[in-house]
C-alpha positions in Angstrom: 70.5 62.3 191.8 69.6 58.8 192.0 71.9 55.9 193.1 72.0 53.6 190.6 71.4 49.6 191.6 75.2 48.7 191.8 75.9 51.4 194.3 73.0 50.6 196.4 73.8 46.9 196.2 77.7 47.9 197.4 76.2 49.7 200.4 73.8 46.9 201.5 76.9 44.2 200.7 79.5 46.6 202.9 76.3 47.1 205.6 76.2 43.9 206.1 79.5 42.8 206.2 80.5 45.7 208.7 77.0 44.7 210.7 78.5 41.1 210.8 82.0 42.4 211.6 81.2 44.2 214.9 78.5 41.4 216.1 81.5 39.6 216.2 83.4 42.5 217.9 86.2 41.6 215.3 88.6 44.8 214.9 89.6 45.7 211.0 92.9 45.2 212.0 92.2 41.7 213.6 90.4 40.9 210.7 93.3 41.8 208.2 95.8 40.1 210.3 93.7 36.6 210.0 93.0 37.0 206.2 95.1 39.1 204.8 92.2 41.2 203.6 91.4 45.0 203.7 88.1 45.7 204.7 87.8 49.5 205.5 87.3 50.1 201.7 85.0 47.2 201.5 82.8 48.1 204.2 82.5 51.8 203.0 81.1 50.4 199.9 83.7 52.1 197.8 84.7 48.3 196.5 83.1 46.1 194.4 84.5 43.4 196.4 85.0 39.9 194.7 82.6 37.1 194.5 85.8 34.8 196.1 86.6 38.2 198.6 83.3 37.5 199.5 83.6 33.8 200.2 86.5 34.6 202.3 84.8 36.9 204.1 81.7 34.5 204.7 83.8 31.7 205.6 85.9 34.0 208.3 82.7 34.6 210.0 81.3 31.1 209.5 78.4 31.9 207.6 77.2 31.0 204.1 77.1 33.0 201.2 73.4 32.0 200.7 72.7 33.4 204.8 75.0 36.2 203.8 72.5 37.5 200.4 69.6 36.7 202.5 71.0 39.2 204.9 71.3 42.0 202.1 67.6 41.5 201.2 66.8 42.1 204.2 68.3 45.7 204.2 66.0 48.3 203.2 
């Protein structure tokens, strides 16, 4: 069965943020101690995560939410 366009975008959006995440060799735990946010869900895509989660998330890793989407196009 075919994923529909939402749950492929999830997976690209939790790809990249986990991609991000261990570039940074930034723990989950480290990362939930900082912002107070709960990634593991996120990051397995099982989350529709927040436009404002996102923007967190972006600004914790010092990158714009513009760079972030042009990240997820990126992913095939």
């Amino acid at each position: 069965m075919a994923q529909s366009k939402d749950d492929i975008l999830l997976k690209k959006i939790a790809l990249c943020i986990k991609q991000i995440r261990e570039d940074t060799a930034i723990t989950l735990d480290d990362f939930y101690v900082d912002t107070g946010i709960h990634l593991a869900r996120i990051e397995q895509g099982k989350t529709n995560v927040s436009i404002l989660t996102l923007s967190s998330i972006c600004t914790y890793f010092n990158i714009s939410l513009k760079d972030f989407f042009g990240l997820i196009e990126e992913i095939n």
